[in-house]
C-alpha positions in Angstrom: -13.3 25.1 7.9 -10.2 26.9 7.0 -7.7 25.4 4.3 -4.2 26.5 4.4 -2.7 26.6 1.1 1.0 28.1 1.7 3.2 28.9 4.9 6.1 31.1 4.7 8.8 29.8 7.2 11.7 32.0 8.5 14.9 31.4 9.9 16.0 28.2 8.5 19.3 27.5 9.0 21.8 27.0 6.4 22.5 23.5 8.2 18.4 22.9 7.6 18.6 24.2 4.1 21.6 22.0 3.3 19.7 19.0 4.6 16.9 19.3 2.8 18.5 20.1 -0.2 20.3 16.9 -0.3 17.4 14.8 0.6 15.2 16.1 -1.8 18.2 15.7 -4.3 18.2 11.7 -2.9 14.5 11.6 -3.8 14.8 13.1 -6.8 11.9 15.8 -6.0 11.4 19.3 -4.8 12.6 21.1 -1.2 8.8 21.8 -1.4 7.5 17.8 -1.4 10.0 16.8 0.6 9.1 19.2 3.2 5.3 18.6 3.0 6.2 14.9 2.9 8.6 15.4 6.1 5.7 17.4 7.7 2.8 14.8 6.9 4.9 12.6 8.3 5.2 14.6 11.7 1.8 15.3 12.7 1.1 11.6 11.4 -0.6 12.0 8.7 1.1 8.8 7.0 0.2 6.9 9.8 -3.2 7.2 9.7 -3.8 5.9 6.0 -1.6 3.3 6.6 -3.5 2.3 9.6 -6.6 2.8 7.6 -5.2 1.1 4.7 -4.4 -1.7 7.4 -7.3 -1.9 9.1 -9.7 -2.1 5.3 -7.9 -5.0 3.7 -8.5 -8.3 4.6 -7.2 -11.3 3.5 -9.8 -13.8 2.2 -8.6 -16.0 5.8 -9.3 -12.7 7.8 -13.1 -11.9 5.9 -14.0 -15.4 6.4 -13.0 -15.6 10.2 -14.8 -12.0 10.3 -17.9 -13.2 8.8 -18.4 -16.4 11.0 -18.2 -14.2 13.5 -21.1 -12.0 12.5 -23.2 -14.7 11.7 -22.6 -16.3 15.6 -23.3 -13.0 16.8 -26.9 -12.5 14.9 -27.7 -16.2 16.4 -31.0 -15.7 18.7 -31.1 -18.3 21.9 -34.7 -18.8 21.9 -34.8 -19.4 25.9 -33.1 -16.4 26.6 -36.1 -14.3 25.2 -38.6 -16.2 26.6 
């Protein structure tokens, strides 16, 4: 698997520049985090753990609805298997 580790863009415009500038300057970090951040966010990267992040936490509610339904599942009706 191939791991990129740095790109080199060309041809950003001073309006681009400017932009980012002033947001990383808003989030008090680098053009270079705030670019990776703005790109993770792109190709949905964010997304993903926070549907993952969604979909792994239950609420105590939630695990005991899950869990009832498990155990009705694993039930056996004898006269069906006879």
């Amino acid at each position: 698997m191939y791991s990129m580790k740095q790109i080199s863009l060309r041809g950003v415009s001073s309006q681009l520049a400017q932009k980012l500038e002033r947001l990383s300057r808003e989030r008090n970090q680098s053009v270079n985090a705030t670019v990776l951040e703005l790109l993770s966010a792109a190709v949905g990267i964010d997304q993903r753990r926070e549907r993952l992040a969604r979909y792994t936490t239950l609420s105590k509610a939630d695990q005991a609805e899950l869990d009832a339904a498990i155990v009705a599942q694993r039930s056996v009706d004898e006269k069906m298997w006879r």
